[in-house]
PDB file of N, CA, C, O and CB in Angstrom:
ATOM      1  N   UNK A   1      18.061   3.127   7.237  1.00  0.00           N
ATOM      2  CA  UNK A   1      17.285   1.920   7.107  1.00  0.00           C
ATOM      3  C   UNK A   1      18.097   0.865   6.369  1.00  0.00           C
ATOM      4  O   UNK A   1      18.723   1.240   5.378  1.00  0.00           O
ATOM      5  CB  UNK A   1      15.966   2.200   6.383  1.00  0.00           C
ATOM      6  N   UNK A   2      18.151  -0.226   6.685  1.00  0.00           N
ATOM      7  CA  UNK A   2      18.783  -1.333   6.018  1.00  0.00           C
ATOM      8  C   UNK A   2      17.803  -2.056   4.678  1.00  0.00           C
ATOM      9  O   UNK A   2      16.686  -1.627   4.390  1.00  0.00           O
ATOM     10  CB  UNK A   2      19.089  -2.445   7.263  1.00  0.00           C
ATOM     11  N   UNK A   3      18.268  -2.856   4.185  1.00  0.00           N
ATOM     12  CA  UNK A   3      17.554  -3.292   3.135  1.00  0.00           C
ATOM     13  C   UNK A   3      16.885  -3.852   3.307  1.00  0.00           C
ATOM     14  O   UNK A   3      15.885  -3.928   2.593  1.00  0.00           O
ATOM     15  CB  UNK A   3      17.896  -3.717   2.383  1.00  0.00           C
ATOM     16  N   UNK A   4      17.159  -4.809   4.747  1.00  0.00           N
ATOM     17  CA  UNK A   4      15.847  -5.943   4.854  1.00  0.00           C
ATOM     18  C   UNK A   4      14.435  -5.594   5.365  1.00  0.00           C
ATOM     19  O   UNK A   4      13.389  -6.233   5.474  1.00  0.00           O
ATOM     20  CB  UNK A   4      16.224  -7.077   5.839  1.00  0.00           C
ATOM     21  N   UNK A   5      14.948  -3.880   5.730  1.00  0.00           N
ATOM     22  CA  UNK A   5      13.641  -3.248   6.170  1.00  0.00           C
ATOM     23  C   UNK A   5      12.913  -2.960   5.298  1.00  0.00           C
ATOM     24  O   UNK A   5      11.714  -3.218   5.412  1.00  0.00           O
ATOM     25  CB  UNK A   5      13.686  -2.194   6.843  1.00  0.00           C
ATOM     26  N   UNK A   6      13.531  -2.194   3.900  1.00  0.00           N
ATOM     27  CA  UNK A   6      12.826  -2.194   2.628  1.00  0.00           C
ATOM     28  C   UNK A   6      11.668  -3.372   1.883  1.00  0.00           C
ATOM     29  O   UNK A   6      10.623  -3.273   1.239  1.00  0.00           O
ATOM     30  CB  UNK A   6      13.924  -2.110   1.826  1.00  0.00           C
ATOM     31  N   UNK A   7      12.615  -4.601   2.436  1.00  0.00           N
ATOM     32  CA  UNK A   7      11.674  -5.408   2.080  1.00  0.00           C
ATOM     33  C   UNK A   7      10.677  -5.538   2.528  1.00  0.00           C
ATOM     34  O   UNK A   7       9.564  -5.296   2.061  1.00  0.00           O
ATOM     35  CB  UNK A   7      11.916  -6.250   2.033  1.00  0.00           C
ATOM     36  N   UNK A   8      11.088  -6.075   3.820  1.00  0.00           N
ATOM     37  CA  UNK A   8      10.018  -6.154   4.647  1.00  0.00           C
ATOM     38  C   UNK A   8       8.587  -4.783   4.446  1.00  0.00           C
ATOM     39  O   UNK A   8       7.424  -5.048   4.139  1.00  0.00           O
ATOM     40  CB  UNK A   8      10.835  -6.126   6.145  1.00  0.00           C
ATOM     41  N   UNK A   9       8.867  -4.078   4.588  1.00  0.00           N
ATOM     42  CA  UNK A   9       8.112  -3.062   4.024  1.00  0.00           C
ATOM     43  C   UNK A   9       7.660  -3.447   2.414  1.00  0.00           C
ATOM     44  O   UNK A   9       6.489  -3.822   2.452  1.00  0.00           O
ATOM     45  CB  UNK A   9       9.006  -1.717   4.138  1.00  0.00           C
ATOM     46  N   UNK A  10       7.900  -3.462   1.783  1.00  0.00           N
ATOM     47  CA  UNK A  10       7.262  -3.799   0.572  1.00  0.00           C
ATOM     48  C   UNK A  10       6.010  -4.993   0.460  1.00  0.00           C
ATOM     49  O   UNK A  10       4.954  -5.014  -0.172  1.00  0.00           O
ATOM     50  CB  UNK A  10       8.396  -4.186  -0.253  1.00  0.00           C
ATOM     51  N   UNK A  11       6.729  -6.053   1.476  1.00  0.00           N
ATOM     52  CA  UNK A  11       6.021  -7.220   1.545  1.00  0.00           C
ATOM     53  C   UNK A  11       4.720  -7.218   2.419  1.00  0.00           C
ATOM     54  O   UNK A  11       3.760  -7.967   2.234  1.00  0.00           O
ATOM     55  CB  UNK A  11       6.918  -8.193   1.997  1.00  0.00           C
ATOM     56  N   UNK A  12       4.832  -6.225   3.442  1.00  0.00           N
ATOM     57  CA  UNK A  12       3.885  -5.257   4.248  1.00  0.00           C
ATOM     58  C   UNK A  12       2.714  -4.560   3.207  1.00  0.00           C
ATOM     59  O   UNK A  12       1.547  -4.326   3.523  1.00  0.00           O
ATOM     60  CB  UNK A  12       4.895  -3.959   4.992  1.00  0.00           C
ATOM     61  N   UNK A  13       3.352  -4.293   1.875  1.00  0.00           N
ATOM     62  CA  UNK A  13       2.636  -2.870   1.080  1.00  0.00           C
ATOM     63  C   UNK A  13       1.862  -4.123   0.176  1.00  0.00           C
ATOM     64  O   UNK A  13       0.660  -4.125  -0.091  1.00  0.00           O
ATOM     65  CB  UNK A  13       3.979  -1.365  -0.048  1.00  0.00           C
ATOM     66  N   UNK A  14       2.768  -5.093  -0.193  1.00  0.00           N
ATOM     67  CA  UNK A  14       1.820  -6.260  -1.092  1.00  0.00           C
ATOM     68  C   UNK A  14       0.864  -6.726  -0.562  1.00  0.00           C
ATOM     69  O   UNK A  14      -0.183  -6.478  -1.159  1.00  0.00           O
ATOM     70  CB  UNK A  14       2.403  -7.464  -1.496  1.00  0.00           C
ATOM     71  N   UNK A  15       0.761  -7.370   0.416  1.00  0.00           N
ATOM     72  CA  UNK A  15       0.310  -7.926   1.170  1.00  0.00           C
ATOM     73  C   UNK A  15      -1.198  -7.519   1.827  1.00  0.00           C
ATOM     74  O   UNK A  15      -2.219  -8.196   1.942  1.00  0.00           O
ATOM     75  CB  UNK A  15       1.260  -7.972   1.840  1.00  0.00           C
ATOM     76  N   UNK A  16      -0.822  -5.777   2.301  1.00  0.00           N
ATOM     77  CA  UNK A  16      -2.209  -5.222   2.632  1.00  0.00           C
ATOM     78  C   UNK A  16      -2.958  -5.205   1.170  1.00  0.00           C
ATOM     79  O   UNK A  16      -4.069  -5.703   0.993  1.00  0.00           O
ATOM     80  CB  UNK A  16      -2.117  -3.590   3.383  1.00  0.00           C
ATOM     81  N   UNK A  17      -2.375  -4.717   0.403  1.00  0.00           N
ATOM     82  CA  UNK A  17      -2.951  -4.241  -0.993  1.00  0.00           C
ATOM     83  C   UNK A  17      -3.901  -5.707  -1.406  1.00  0.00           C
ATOM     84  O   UNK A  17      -5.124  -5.835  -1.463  1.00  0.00           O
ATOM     85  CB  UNK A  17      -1.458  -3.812  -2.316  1.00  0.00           C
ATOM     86  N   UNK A  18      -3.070  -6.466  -1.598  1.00  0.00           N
ATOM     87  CA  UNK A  18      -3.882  -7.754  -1.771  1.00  0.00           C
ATOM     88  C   UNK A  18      -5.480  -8.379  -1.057  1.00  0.00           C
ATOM     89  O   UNK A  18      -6.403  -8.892  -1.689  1.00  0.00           O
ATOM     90  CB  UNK A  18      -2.881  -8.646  -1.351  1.00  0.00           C
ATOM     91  N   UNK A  19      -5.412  -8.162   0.219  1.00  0.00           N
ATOM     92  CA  UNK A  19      -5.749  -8.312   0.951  1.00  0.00           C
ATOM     93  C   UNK A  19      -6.910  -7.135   1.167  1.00  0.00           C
ATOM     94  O   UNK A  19      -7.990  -7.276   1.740  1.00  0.00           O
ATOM     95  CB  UNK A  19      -4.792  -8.581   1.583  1.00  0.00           C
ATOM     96  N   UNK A  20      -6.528  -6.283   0.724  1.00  0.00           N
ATOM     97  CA  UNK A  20      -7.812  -4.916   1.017  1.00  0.00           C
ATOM     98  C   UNK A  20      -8.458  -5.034  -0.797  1.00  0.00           C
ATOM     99  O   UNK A  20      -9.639  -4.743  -0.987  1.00  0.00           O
ATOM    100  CB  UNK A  20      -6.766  -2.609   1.561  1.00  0.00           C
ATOM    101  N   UNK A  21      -7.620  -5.445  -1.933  1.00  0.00           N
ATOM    102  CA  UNK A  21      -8.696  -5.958  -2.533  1.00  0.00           C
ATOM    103  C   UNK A  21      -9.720  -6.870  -2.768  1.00  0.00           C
ATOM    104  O   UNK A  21     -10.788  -6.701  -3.357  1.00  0.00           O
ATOM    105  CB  UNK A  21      -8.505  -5.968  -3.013  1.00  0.00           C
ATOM    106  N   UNK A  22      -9.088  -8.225  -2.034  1.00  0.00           N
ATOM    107  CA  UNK A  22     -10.205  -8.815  -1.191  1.00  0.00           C
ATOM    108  C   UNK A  22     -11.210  -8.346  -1.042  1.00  0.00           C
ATOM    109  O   UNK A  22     -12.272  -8.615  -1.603  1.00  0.00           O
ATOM    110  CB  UNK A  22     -10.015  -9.007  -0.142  1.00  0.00           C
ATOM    111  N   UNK A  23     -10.938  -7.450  -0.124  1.00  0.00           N
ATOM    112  CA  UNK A  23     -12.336  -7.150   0.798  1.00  0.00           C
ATOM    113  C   UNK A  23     -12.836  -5.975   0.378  1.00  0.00           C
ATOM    114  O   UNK A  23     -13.795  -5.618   1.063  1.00  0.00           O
ATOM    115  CB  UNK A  23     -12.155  -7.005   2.419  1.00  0.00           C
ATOM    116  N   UNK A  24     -12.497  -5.119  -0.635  1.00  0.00           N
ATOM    117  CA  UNK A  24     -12.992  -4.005  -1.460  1.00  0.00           C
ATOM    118  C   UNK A  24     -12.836  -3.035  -0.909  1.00  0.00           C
ATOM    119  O   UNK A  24     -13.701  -2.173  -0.758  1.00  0.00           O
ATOM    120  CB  UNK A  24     -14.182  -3.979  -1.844  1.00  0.00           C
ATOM    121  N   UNK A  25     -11.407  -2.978  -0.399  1.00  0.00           N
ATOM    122  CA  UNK A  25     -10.950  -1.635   0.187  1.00  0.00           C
ATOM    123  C   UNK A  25      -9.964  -1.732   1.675  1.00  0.00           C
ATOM    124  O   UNK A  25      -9.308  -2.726   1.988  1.00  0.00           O
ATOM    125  CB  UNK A  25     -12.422  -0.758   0.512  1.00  0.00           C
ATOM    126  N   UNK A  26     -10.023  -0.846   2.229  1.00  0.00           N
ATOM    127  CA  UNK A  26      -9.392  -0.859   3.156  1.00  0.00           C
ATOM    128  C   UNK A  26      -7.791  -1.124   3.356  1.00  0.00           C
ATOM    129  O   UNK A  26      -7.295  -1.086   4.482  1.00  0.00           O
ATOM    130  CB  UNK A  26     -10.040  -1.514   3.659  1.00  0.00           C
ATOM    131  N   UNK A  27      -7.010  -1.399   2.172  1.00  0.00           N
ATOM    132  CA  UNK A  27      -5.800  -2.247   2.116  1.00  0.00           C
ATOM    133  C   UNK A  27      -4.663  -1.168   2.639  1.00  0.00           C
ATOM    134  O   UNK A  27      -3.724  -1.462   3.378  1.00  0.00           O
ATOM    135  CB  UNK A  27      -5.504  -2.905   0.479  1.00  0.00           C
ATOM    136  N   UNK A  28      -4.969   0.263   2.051  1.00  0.00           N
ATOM    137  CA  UNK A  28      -4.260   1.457   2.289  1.00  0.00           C
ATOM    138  C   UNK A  28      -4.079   1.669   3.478  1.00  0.00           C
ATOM    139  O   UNK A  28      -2.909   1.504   3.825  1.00  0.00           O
ATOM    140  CB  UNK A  28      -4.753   2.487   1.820  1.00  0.00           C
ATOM    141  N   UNK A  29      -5.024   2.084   4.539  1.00  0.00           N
ATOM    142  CA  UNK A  29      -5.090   1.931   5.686  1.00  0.00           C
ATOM    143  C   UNK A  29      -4.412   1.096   6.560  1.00  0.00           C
ATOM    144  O   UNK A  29      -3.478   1.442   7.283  1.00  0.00           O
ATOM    145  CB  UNK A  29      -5.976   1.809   5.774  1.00  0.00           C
ATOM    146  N   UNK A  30      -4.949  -0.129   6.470  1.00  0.00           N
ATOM    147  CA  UNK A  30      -4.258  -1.842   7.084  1.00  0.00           C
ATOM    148  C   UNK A  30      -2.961  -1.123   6.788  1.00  0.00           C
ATOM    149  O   UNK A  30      -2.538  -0.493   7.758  1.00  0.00           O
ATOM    150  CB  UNK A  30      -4.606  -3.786   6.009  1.00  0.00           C
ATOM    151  N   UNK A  31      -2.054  -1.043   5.440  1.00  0.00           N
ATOM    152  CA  UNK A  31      -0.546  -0.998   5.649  1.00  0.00           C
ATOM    153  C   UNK A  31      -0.058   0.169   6.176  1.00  0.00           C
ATOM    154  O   UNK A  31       1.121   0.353   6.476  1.00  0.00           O
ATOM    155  CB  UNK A  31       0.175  -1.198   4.469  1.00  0.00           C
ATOM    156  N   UNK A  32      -1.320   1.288   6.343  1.00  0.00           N
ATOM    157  CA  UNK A  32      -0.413   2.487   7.203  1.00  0.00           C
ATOM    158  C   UNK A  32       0.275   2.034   8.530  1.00  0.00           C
ATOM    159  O   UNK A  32       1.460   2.194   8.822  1.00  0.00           O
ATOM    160  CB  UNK A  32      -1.424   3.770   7.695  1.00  0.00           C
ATOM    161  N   UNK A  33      -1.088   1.198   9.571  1.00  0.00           N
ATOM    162  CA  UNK A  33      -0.823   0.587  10.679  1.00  0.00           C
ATOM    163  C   UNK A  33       0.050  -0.211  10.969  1.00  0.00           C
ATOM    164  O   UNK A  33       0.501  -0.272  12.112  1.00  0.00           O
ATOM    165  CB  UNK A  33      -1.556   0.152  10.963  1.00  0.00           C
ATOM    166  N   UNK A  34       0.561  -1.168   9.748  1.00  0.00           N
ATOM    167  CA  UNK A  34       1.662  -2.227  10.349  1.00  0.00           C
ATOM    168  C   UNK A  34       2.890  -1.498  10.052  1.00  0.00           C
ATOM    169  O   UNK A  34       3.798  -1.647  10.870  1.00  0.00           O
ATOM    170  CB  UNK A  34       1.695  -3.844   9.626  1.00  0.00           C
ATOM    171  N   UNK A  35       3.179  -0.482   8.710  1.00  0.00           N
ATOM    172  CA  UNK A  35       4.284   0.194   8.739  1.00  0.00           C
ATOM    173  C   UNK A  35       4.652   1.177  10.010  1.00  0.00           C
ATOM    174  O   UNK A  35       5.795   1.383  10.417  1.00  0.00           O
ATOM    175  CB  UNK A  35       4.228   0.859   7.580  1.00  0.00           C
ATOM    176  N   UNK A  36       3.503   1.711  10.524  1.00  0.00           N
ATOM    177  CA  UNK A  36       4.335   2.289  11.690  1.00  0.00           C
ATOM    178  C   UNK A  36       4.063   1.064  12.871  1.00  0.00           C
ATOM    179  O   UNK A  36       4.510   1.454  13.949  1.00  0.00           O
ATOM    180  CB  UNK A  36       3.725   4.038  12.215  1.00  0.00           C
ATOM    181  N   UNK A  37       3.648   0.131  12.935  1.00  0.00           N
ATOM    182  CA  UNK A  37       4.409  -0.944  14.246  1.00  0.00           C
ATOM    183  C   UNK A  37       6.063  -1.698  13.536  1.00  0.00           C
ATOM    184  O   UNK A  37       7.116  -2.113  14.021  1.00  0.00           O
ATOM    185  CB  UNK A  37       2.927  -2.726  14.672  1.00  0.00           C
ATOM    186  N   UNK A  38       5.648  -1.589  12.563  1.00  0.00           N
ATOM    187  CA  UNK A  38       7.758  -1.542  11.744  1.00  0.00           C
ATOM    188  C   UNK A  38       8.566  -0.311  12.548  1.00  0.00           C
ATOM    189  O   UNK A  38       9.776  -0.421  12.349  1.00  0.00           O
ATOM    190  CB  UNK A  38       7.911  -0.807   9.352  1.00  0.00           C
ATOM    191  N   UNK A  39       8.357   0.392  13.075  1.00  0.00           N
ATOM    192  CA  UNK A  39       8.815   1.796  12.937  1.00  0.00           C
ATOM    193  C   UNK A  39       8.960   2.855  12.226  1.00  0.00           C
ATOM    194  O   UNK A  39       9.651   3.777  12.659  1.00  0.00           O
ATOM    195  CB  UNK A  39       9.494   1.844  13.080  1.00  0.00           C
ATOM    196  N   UNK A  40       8.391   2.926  11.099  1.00  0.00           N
ATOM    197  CA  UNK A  40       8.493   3.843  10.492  1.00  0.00           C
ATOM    198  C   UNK A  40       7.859   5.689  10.970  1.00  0.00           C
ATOM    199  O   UNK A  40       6.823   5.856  11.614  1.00  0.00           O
ATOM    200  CB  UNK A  40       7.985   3.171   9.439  1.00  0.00           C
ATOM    201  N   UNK A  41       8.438   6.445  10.652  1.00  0.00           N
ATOM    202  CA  UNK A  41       7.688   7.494  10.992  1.00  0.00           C
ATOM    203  C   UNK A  41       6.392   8.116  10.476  1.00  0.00           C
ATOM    204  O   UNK A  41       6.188   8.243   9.269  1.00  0.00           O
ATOM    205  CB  UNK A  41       8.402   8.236  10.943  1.00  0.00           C
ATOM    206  N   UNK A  42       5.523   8.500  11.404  1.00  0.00           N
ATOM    207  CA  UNK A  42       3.920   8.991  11.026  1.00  0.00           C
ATOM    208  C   UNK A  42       3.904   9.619   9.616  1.00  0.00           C
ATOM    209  O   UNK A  42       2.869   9.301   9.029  1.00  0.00           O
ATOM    210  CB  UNK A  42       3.284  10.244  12.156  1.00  0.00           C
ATOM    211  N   UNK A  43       5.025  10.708   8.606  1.00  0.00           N
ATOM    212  CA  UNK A  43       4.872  11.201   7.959  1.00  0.00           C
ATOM    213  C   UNK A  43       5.134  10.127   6.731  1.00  0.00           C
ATOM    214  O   UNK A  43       4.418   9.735   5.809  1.00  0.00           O
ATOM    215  CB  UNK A  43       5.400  12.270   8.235  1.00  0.00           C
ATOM    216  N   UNK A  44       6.606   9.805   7.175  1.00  0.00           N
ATOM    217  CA  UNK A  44       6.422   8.114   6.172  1.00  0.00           C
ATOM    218  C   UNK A  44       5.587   7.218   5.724  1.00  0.00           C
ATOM    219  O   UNK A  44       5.458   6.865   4.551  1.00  0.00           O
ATOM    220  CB  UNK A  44       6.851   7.199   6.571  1.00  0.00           C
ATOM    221  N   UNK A  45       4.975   6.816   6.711  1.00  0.00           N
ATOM    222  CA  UNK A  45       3.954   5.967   6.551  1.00  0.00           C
ATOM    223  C   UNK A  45       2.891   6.614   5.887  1.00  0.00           C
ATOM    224  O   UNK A  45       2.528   6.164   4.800  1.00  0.00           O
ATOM    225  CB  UNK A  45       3.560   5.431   7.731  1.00  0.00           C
ATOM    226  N   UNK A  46       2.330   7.619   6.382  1.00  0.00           N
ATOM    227  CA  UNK A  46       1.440   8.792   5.566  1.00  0.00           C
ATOM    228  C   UNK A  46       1.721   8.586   4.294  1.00  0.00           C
ATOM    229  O   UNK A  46       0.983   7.979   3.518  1.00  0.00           O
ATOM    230  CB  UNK A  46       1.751  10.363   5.874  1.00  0.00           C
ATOM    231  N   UNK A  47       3.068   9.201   3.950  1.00  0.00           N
ATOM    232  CA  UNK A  47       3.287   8.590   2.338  1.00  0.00           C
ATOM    233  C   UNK A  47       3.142   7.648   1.648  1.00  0.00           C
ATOM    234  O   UNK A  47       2.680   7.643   0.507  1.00  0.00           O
ATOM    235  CB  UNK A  47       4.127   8.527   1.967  1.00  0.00           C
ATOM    236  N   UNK A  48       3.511   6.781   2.252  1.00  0.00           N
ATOM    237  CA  UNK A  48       3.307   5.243   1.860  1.00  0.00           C
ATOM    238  C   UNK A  48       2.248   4.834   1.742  1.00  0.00           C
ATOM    239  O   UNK A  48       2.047   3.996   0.862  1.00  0.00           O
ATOM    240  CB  UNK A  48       3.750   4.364   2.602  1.00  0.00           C
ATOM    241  N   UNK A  49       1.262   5.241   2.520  1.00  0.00           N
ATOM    242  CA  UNK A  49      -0.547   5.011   1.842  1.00  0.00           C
ATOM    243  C   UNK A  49      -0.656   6.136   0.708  1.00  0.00           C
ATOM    244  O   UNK A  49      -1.174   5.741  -0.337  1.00  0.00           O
ATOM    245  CB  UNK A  49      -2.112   5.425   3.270  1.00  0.00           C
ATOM    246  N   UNK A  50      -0.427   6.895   0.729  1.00  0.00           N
ATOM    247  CA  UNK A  50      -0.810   8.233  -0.425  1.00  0.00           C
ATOM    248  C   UNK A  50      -0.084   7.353  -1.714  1.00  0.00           C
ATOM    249  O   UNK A  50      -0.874   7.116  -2.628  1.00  0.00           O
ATOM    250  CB  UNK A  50       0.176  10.246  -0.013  1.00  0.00           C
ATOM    251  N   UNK A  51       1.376   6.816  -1.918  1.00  0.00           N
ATOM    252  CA  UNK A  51       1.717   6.249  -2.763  1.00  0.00           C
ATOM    253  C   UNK A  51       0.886   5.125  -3.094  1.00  0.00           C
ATOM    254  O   UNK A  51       0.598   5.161  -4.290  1.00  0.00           O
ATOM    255  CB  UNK A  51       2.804   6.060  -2.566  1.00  0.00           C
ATOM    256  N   UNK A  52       0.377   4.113  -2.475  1.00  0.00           N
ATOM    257  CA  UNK A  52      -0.335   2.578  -2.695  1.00  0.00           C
ATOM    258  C   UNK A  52      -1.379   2.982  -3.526  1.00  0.00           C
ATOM    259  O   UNK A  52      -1.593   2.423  -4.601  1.00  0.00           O
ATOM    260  CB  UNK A  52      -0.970   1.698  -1.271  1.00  0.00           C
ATOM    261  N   UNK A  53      -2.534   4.596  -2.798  1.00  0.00           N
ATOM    262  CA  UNK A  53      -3.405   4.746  -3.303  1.00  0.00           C
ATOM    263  C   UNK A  53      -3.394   5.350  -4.754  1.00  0.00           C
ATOM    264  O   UNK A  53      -4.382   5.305  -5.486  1.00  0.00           O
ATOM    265  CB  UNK A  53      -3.956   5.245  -2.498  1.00  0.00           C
ATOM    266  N   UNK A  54      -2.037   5.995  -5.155  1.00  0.00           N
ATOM    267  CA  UNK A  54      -2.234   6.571  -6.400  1.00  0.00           C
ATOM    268  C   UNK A  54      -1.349   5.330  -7.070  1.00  0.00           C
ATOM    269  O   UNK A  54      -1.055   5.598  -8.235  1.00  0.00           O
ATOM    270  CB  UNK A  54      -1.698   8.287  -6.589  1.00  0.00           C
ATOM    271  N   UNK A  55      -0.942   4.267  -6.699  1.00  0.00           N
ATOM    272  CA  UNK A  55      -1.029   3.139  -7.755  1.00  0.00           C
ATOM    273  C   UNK A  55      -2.106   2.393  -7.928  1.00  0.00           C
ATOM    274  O   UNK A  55      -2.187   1.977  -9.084  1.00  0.00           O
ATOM    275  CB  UNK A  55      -0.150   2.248  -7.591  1.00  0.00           C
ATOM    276  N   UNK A  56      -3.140   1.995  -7.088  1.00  0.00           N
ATOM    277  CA  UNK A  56      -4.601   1.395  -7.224  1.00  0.00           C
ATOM    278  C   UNK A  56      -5.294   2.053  -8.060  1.00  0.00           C
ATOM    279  O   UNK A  56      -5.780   1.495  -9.044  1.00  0.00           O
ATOM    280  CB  UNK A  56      -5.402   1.355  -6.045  1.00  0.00           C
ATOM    281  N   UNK A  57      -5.504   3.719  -7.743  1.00  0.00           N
ATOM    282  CA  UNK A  57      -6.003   4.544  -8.458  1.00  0.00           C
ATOM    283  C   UNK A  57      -5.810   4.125 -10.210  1.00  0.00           C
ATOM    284  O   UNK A  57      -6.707   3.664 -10.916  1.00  0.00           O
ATOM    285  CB  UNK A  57      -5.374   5.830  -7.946  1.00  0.00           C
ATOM    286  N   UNK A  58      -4.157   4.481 -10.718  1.00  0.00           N
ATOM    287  CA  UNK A  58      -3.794   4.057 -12.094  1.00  0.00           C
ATOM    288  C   UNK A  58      -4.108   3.111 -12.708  1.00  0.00           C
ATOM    289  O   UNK A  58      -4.383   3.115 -13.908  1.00  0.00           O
ATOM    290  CB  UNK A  58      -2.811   3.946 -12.266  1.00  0.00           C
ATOM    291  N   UNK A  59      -4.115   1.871 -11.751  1.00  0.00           N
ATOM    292  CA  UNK A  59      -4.371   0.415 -12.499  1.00  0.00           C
ATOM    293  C   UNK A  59      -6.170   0.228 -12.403  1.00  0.00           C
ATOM    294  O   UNK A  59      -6.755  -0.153 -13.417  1.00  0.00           O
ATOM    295  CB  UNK A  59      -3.381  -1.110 -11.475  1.00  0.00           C
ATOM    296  N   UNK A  60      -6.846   0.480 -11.314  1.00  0.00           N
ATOM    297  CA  UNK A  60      -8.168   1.155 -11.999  1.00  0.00           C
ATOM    298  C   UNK A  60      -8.273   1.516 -12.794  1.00  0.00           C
ATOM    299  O   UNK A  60      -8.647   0.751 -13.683  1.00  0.00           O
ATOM    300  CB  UNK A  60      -8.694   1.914 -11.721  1.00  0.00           C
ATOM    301  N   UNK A  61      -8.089   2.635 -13.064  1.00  0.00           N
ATOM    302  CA  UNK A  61      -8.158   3.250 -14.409  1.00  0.00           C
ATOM    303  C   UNK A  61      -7.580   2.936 -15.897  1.00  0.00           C
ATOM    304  O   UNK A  61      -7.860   3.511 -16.949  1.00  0.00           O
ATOM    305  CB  UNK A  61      -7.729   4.281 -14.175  1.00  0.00           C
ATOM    306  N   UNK A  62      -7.012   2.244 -15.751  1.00  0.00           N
ATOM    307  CA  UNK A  62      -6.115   1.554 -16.622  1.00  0.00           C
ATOM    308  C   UNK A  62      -6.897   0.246 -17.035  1.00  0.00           C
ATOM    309  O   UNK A  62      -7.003  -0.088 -18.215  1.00  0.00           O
ATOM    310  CB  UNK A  62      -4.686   1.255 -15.895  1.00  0.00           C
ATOM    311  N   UNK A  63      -7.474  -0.520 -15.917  1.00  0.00           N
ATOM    312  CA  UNK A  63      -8.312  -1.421 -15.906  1.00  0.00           C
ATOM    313  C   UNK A  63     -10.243  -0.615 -16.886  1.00  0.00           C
ATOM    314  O   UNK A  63     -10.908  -1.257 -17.699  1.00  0.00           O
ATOM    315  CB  UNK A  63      -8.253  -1.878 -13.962  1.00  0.00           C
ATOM    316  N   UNK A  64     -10.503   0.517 -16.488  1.00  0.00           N
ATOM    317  CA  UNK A  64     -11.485   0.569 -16.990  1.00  0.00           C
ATOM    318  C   UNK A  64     -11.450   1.068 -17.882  1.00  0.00           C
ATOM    319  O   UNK A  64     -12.538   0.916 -18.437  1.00  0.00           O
ATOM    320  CB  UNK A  64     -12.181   0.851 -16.506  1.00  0.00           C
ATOM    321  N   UNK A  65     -10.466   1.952 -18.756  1.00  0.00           N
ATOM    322  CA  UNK A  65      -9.893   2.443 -20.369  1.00  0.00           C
ATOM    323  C   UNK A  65      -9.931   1.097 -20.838  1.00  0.00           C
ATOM    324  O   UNK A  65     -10.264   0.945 -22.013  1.00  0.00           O
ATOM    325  CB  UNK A  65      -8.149   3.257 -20.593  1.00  0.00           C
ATOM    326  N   UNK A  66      -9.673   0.151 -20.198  1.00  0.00           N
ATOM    327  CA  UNK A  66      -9.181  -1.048 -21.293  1.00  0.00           C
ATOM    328  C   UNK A  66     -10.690  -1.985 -21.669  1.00  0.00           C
ATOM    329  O   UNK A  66     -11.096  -2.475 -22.723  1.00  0.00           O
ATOM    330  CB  UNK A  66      -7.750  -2.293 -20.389  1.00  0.00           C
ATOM    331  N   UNK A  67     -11.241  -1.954 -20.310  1.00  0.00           N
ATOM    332  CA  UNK A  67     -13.003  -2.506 -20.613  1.00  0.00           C
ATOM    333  C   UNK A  67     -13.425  -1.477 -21.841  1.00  0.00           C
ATOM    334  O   UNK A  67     -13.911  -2.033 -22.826  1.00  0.00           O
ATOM    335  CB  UNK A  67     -14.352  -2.189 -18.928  1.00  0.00           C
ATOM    336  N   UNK A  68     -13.306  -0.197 -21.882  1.00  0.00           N
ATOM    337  CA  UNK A  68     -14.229   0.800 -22.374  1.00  0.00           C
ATOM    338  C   UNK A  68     -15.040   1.212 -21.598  1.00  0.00           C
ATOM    339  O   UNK A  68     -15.856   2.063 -21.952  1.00  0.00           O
ATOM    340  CB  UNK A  68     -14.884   0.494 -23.322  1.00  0.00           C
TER     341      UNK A  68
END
């Protein structure tokens, strides 16, 4: 993979994330789909939502330790 794919992929991973908090969800999903029309492979991409979701997960939680 080249670098500009990295990006591009990242900007893919911001982007849904943003965007699925918007709308109260869904963001994980949305970037599984456009990473594999990038090409990426089914197991990749798999990862790549499993990763998004256990960073949403943290900053949730992180977010509601800090409310109390």
């Amino acid at each position: 993979m080249q670098i500009m794919e990295y990006f591009m992929i990242a900007a893919v991973g911001f982007t849904t994330s943003f965007f699925g908090s918007l709308i109260g969800g869904g963001g994980p999903m949305l970037n599984m789909f456009l990473v594999l029309f990038l090409g990426l492979p089914p197991q990749q991409a798999l990862a790549t939502r499993r990763v998004s979701t256990i960073g949403s997960q943290l900053a949730e939680f992180y977010v509601f330790k800090k409310k109390g």
